[in-house]
C-alpha positions as CSV (number, residue, x, y, z in Angstrom):
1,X,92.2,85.6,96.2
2,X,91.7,89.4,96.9
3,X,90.1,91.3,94.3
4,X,89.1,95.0,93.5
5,X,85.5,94.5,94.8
6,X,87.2,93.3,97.9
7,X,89.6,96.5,98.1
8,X,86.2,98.9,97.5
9,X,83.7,97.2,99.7
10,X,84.8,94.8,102.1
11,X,86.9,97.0,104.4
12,X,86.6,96.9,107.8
13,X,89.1,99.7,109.2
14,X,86.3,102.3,108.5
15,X,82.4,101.4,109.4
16,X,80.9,104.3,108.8
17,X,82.5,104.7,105.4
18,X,81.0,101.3,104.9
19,X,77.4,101.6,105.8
20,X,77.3,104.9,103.3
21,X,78.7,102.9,100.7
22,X,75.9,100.4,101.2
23,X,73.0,103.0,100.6
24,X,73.0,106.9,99.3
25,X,76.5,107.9,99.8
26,X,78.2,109.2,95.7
27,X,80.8,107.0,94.3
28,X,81.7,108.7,90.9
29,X,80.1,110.4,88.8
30,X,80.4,112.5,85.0
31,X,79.2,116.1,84.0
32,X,75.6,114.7,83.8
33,X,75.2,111.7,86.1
34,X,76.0,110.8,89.9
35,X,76.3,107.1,91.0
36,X,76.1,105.8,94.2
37,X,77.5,102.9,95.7
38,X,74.5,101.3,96.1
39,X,74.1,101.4,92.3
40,X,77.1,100.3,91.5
41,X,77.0,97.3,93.7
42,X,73.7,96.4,91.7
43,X,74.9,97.0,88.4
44,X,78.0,94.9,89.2
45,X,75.4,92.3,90.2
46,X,74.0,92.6,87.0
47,X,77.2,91.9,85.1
48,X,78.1,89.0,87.2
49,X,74.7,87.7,86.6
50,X,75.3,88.0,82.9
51,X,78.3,86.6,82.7
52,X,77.4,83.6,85.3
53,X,77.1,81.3,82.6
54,X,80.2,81.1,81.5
55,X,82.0,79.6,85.2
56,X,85.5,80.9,87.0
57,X,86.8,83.0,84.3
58,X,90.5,82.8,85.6
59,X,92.5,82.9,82.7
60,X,90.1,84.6,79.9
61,X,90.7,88.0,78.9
62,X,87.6,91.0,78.4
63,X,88.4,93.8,76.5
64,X,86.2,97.2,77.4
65,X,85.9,99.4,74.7
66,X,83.1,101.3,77.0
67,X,82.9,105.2,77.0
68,X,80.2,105.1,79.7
69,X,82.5,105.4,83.1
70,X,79.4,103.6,85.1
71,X,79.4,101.0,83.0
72,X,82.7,100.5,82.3
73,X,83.4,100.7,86.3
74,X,81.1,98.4,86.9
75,X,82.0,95.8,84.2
76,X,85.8,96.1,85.5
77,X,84.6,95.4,88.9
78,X,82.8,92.3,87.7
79,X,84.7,90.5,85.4
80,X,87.8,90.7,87.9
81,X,85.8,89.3,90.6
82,X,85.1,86.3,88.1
83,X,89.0,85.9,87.8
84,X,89.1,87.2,84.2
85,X,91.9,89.8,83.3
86,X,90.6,93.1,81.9
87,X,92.0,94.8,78.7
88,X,90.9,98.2,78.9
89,X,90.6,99.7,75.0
90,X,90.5,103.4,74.6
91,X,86.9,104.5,72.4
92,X,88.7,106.6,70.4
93,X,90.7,104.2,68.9
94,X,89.9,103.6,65.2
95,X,91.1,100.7,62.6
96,X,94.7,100.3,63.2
97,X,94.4,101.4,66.9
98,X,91.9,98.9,67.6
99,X,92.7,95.9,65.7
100,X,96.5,96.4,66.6
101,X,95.5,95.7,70.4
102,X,93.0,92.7,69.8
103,X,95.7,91.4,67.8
104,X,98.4,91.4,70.6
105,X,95.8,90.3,73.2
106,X,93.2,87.9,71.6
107,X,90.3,88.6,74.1
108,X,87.4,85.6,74.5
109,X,85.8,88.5,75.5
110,X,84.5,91.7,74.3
111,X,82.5,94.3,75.6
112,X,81.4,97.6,73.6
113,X,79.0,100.1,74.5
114,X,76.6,103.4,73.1
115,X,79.4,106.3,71.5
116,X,78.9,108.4,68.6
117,X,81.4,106.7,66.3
118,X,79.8,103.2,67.9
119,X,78.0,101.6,64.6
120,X,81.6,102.1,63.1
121,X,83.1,100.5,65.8
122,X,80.7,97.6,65.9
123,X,81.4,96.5,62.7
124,X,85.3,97.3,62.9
125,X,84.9,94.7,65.9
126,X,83.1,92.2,63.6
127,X,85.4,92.3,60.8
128,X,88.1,91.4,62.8
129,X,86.2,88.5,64.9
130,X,85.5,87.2,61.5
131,X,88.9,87.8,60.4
132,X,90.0,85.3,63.6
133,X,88.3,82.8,62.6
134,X,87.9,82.2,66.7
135,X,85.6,81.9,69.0
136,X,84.7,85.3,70.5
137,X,81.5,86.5,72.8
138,X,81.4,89.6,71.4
139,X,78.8,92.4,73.5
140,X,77.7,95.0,72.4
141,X,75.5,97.5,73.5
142,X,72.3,99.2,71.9
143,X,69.6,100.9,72.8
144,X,70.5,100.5,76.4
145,X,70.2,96.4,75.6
146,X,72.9,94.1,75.9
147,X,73.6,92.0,72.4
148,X,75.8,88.7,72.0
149,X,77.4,88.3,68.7
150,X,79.2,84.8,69.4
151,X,81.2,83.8,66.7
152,X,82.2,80.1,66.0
153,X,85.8,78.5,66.1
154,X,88.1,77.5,68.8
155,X,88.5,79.2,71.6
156,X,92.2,81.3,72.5
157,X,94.6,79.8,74.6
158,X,93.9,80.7,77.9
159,X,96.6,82.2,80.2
160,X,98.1,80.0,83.0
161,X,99.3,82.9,85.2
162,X,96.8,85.3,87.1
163,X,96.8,88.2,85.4
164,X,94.4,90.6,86.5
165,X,94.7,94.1,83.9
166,X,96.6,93.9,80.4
167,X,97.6,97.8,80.2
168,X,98.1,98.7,76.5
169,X,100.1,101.4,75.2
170,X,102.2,101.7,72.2
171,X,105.8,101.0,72.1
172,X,108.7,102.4,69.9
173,X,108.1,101.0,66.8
174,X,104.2,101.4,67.0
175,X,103.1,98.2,67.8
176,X,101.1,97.9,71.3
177,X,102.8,96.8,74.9
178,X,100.7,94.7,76.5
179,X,101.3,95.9,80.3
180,X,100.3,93.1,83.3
181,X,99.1,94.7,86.1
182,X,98.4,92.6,88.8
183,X,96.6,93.0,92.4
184,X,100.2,93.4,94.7
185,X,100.8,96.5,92.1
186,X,97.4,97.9,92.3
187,X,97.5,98.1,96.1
188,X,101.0,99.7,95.9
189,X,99.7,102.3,93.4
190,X,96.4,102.7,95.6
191,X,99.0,103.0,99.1
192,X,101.0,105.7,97.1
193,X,98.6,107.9,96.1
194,X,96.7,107.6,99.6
195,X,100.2,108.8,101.1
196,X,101.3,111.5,98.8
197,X,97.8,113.0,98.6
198,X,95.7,112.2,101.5
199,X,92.5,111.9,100.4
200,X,89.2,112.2,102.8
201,X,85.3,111.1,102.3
202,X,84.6,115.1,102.3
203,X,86.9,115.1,98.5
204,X,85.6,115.7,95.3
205,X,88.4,114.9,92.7
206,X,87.7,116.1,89.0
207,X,89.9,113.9,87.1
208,X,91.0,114.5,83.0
209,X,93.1,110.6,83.3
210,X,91.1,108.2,81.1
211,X,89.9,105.3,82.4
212,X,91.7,103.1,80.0
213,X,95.0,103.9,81.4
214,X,96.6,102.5,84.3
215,X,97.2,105.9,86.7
216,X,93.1,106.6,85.3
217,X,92.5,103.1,87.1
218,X,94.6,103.4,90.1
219,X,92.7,106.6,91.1
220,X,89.2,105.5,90.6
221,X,90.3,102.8,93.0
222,X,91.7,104.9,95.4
223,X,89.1,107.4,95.5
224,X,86.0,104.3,95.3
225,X,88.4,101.9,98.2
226,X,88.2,105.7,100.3
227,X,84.6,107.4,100.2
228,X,85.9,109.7,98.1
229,X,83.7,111.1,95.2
230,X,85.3,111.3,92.0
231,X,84.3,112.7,88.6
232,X,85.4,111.6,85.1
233,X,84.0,113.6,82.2
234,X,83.2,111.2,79.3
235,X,84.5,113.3,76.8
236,X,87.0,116.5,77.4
237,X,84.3,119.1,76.6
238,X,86.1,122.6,78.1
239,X,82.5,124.2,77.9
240,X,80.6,121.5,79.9
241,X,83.6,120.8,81.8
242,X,83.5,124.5,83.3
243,X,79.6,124.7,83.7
244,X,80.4,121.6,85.8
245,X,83.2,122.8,88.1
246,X,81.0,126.0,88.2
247,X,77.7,124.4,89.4
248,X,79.5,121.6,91.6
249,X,81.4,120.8,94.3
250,X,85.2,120.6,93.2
251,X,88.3,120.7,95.6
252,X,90.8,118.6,94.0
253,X,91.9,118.3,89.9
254,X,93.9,115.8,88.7
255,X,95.3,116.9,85.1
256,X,97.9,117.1,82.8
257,X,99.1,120.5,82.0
258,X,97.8,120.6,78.6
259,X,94.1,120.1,80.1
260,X,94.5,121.8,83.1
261,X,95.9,124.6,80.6
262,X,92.7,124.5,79.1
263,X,90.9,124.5,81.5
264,X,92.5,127.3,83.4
265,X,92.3,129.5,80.4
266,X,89.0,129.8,81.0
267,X,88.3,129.3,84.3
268,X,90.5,133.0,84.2
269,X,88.1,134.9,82.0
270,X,85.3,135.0,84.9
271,X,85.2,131.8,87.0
272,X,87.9,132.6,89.1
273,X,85.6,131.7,92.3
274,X,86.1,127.6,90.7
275,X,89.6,128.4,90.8
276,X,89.3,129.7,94.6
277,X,87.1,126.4,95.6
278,X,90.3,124.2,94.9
279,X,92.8,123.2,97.3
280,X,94.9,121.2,95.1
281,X,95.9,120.8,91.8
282,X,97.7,117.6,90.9
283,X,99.5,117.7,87.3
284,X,101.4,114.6,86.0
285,X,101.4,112.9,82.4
286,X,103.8,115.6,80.6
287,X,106.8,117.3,81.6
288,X,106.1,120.1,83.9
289,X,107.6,123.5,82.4
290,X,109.0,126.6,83.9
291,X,106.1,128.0,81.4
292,X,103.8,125.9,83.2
293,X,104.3,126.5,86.9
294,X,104.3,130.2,85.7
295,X,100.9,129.9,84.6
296,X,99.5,129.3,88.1
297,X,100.6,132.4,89.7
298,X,97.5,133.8,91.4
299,X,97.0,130.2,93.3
300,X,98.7,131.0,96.0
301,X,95.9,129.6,98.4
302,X,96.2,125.8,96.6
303,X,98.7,123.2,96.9
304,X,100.4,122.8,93.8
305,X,101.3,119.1,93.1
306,X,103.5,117.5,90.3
307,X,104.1,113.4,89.9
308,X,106.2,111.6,87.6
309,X,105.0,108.0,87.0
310,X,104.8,105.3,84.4
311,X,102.4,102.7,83.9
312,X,104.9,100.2,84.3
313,X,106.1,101.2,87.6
314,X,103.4,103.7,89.7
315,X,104.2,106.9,90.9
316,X,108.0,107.5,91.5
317,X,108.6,111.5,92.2
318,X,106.6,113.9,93.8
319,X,107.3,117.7,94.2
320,X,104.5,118.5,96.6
321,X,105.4,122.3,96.0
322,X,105.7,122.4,92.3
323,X,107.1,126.2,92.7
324,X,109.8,124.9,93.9
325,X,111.0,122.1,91.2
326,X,113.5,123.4,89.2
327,X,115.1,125.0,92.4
328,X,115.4,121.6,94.3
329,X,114.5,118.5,91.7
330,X,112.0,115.9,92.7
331,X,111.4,113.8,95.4
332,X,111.3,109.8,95.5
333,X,108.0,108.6,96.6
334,X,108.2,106.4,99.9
335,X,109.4,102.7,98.8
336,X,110.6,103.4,95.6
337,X,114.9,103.2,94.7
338,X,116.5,105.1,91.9
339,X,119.9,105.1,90.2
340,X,121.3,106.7,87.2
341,X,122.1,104.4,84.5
342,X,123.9,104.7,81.4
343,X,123.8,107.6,79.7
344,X,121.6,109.4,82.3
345,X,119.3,107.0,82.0
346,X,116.8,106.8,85.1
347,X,116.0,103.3,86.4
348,X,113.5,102.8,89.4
349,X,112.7,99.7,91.7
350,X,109.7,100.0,92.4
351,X,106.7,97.6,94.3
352,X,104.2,98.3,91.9
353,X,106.5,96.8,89.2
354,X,104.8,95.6,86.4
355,X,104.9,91.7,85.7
356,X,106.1,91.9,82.3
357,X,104.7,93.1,78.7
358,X,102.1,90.1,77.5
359,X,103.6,87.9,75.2
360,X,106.4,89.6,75.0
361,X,109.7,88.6,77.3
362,X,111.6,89.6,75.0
363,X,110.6,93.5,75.5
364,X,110.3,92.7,79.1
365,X,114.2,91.7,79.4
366,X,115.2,94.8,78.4
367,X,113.6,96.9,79.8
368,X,113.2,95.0,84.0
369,X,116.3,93.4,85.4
370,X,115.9,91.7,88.8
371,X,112.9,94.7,90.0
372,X,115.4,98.0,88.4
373,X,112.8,99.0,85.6
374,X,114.9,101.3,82.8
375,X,112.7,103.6,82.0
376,X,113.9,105.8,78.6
377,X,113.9,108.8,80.3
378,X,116.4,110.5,81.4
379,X,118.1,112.7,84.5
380,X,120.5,113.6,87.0
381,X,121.1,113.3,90.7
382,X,121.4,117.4,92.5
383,X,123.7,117.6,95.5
384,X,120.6,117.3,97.8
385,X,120.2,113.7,96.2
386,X,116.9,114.1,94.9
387,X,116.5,114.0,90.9
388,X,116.1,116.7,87.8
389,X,114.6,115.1,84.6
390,X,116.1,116.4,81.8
391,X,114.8,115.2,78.7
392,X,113.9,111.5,77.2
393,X,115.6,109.3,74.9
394,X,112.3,107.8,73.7
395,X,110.7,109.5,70.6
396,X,107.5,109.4,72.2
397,X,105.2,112.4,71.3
398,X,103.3,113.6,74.3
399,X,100.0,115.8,72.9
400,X,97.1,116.2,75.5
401,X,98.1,113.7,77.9
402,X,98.3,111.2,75.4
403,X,101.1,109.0,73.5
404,X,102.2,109.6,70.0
405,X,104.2,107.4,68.1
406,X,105.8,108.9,65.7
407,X,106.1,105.7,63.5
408,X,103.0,104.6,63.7
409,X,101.6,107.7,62.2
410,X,104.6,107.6,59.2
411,X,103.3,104.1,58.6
412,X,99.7,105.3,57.7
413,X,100.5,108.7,55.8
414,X,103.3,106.2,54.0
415,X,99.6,104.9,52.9
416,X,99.2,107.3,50.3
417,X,100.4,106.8,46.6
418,X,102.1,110.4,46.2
419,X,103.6,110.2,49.6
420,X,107.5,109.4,48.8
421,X,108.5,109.8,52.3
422,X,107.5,110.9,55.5
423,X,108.7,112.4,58.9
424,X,106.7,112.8,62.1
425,X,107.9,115.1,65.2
426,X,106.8,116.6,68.1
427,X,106.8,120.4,68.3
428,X,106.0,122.5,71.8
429,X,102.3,124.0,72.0
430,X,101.5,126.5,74.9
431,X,97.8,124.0,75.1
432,X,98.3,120.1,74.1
433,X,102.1,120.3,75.5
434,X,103.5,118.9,72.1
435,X,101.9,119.3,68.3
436,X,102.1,116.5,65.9
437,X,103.7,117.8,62.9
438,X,104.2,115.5,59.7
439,X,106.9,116.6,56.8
440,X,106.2,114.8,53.7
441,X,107.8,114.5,49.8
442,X,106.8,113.7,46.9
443,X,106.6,114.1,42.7
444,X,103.3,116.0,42.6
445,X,101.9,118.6,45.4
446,X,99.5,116.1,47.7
447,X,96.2,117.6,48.9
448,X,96.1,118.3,53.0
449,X,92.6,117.2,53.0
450,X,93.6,113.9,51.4
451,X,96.2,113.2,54.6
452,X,93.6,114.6,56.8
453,X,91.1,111.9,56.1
454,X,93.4,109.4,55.6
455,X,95.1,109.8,59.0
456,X,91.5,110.3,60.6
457,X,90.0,106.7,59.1
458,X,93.0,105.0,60.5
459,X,94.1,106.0,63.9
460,X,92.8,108.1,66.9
461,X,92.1,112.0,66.3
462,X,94.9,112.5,68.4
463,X,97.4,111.1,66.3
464,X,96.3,113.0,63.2
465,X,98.8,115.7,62.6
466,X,98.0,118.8,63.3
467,X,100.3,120.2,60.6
468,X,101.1,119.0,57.7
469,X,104.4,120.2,55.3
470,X,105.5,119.5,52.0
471,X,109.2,119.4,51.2
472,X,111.3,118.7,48.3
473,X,113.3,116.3,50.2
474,X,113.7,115.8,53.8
475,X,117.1,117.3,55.6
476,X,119.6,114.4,56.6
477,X,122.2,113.9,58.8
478,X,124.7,111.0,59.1
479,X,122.4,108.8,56.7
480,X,119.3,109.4,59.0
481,X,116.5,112.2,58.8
482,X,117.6,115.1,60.7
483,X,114.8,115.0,63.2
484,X,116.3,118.3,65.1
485,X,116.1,120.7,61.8
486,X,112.7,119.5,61.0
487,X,111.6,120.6,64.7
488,X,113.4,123.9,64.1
489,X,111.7,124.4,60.5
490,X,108.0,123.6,62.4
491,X,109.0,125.5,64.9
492,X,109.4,128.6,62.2
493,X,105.8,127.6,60.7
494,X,107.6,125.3,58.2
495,X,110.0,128.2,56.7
496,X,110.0,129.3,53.5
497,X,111.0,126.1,52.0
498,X,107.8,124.3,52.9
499,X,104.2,124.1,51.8
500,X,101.6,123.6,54.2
C-alpha cells in the first residue's frame, strides 16, 4: 500500500531530484533552521525505530500536537508508513479546543513536543488520559528527550477501514468534524497544485498555512514529492518573518490575505526589493476582496494567484490573474464538476473527495451525495460559465486564516455568572479579514478583563474576541437575535448604546 514516504522518496520519473534528496539537497525549513532530506530520512528512521515495538499500526490513530515543523514532518511521515492514521492537533489549542478533538477521535496515540504554553499542555493531556480511563501511550517531549506516559485500561476500538489523516475542524454547532483524508485524495490534491502552479526544484515557497490543516499538508507534500524547498515559520512573527524574506531566498508566498496583508504592510515601508524577488503570490483561505486585490498594485511584475478550496474537497477554483476576478469569476480546476444547488448553493464533485466526517455518517449524509459535496457557500454561474462567490450561508467567522465558531465562543463567555446572554459575530478588519466581536447582557456591568481571561483559559487566542460590548438587551428579529444590526452596531464601534 502506497504511502507518503513512498510519494516523497521513491520516485523514479526524476533521478537527479532523487540522488539530492538522498544527501545535501533542503527539504523545508523555518525562520531559524534548514533540513535536508537526508535528515529527514534519519529522523523518520528514528521515529519508526521508536515506535517499532508496537507492530503494523493499521488501524491506530496518533495525534501530533507538535509545533516543531521537523519534527512534526517527520513523525507524520513515520507513523503513516506504520499504517496508523494521523490526527493533526493545532498547538494553540487550549482546554475545550483540545479535549473536544481527543474526545471525537480517541487517539492510542499521542505525541506532544517543546512550546511555550507546553507544561500546560502536558498536563491538559494527562487529565484527560486519566479522565478516559483508557489505555493511551502518551509522548511527550522534554529537554529534547522523548517521555512515555502509558496509562492503564483497555485499549480504543481500532478502526477497520484504512484511514490515513483525520482532519479536524469545527462544525456549526462547535463541536469538531473529524475529516478522513485518504492516500487517492492526497495525490489528487498533490496533482492539482502541481498543475495550477507548476512548481520547479529552483522554488522556494514561504508558506503562512499550518501544518495542521489539510491545504498546510497537501503543500508540504507537494513541494517535499518535487525538490522543492519550502518554509513554514513556527509561529506568525511579522518581524522575524520579514528579516527572513529579507536575508533569504523567497520567490513564491502562499497566504491568506489577512497574513499576506501583514506582511505586505511592511514589506512597503522599505523592503520593497523582497517584494521584487517574488514571482507569485498565491492567496486562498478568505474571501478575496476588491480591497484586497487593490492592495497589490505596484506588483505588476508577479503573478497574482487566488484559490478557493475546502478541506473536504481540494482546490476547486483558480483565478490565475486575480486582477481579473470580479470581471470574469473563477475558473474550475481540471477534474473538478460544479452545479448550483438550492438556494445558490455551490456543490462540487471532486476526486479528492473526502471519505466521510469520523464517526459521524450522519454529518456525512448531508453534506456528500453520490461524489456532489454541498459545500455552504454560495454563488452563481456568469454567461462565460465560470462561477462568482457571493457570500456563505455558514456562520463561520474567518479571522487570520483561521475558523471561528461563533457558538463555541457563546458557550464559554455563557461561562460567566453575570453573563445573561451572549452574541458572537464577525465584523470586516482591513488585517485579520474578520474581527470577533462578542455582545453580551446582563444585571450588573461585567469587567472586560474578566471575559478576557476567561475566553483565553478556554479556547485558542484566536477565538478570544477582540471586542467585547455590553448591552441592555440584545436586538431581535422574528424571535431570533438580529445578527445583521449587531454587525452594523460593531461596525459603528458599538454605538452609543453599548459599553465596551
Amino acid at each position: 500500500m502506497e504511502t507518503f514516504y513512498d510519494i516523497i522518496f521513491n520516485r523514479t520519473d526524476n533521478l537527479v531530484v532523487e540522488k539530492e534528496k538522498a544527501s545535501h539537497k533542503t527539504a523545508l525549513s523555518t525562520l531559524t533552521n534548514s533540513y535536508t532530506y537526508g535528515e529527514l530520512k534519519k529522523e523518520i528512521k528514528k521515529y519508526k525505530s521508536m515506535l517499532s515495538e508496537y507492530g503494523d499500526l493499521t488501524g491506530y490513530r496518533a495525534a501530533l500536537i507538535i509545533p516543531s515543523v521537523f519534527t512534526y514532518t517527520a513523525l507524520f511521515i513515520a507513523i503513516n508508513k506504520l499504517g496508523g492514521t494521523i490526527v493533526p492537533i493545532s498547538h494553540q489549542f487550549k482546554n475545550h479546543d483540545l479535549t473536544s478533538v481527543l474526545e471525537l477521535t480517541k487517539p492510542h496515540f499521542i505525541f506532544t513536543a517543546q512550546n511555550n504554553d507546553h507544561t500546560e499542555q502536558i498536563q491538559l493531556v494527562k487529565r484527560w488520559v486519566d479522565k478516559e480511563g483508557k489505555q493511551v501511550n502518551f509522548y511527550f517531549q522534554e529537554n529534547n528527550q522523548w517521555k512515555l506516559n502509558k496509562s492503564n485500561g483497555e485499549k480504543y476500538e481500532q478502526d477497520k477501514e484504512k484511514i490515513d489523516v483525520i482532519g479536524c475542524s469545527s462544525g456549526s454547532t462547535g463541536a469538531p468534524k473529524g475529516i478522513m483524508i485518504n492516500m487517492n485524495s492526497w495525490k489528487s490534491w498533490i496533482n492539482q497544485i502541481e498543475k495550477e502552479f507548476k512548481l520547479s526544484e529552483e522554488d522556494a515557497i514561504f508558506s503562512t498555512f499550518p501544518l495542521n490543516s489539510p491545504y498546510g499538508i497537501a503543500w508540504l507534500l507537494t513541494s517535499l514529492k518535487n525538490g522543492t524547498k519550502i518554509i513554514f515559520p513556527e509561529s506568525f512573527d511579522v518581524f522575524k518573518i520579514i528579516n527572513y524574506l529579507r536575508n533569504h531566498h523567497c520567490n513564491k508566498i502562499v497566504a491568506t490575505p489577512s497574513a499576506y496583508n501583514s506582511l505586505n504592510l511592511f514589506l512597503q515601508q522599505g523592503n520593497r526589493d523582497v517584494l521584487e524577488r517574488l514571482d507569485r503570490i498565491m492567496i486562498s483561505g478568505e474571501p478575496v476582496t476588491p480591497a484586497f486585490i487593490e492592495s497589490l498594485k505596484g506588483m505588476e511584475h508577479c503573478m497574482l494567484t487566488a484559490c478557493y478550496g475546502i478541506s473536504e474537497q481540494g482546490i476547486l477554483l483558480v483565478k490565475k490573474d486575480m486582477k481579473e476576478l470580479y470581471k470574469s469569476g473563477w475558473d474550475l480546476v481540471d477534474g473538478i464538476e460544479a452545479r448550483i444547488g438550492h438556494d445558490d448553493e455551490l456543490v462540487f464533485k471532486s476526486p479528492a473527495v473526502l471519505n466521510g466526517y469520523y464517526k459521524r455518517s450522519d454529518l456525512t449524509k448531508e453534506v456528500l451525495e453520490k461524489g456532489w459535496y454541498y459545500t455552504g457557500d454560495l454563488g452563481t454561474r456568469l454567461e462565460n460559465g465560470n462561477i462568482q462567490l457571493i457570500g456563505r450561508k455558514k456562520d463561520m467567522i474567518k479571522k487570520g486564516g483561521q475558523q471561528v465558531i461563533p457558538g463555541e465562543v457563546e458557550k464559554v463567555l455563557a461561562k460567566h455568572k453575570h453573563v445573561k446572554s451572549v452574541s458572537i459575530v464577525g465584523v470586516p478588519h482591513p488585517i485579520l479579514g474578520e474581527k470577533v466581536v462578542a455582545f453580551i447582557t446582563g444585571e450588573v456591568l461585567v469587567p472586560h478583563t474578566e471575559l478576557y481571561n476567561l475566553c483565553k483559559r478556554e479556547i485558542a487566542r484566536y477565538k478570544v474576541p477582540d471586542e467585547i460590548y455590553q448591552l441592555e438587551e440584545l436586538p431581535m428579529n422574528q424571535g431570533k437575535i438580529d445578527k445583521l444590526k449587531l454587525k452594523k452596531l460593531a461596525a459603528n464601534s458599538g454605538a452609543s448604546e453599548a459599553e465596551q
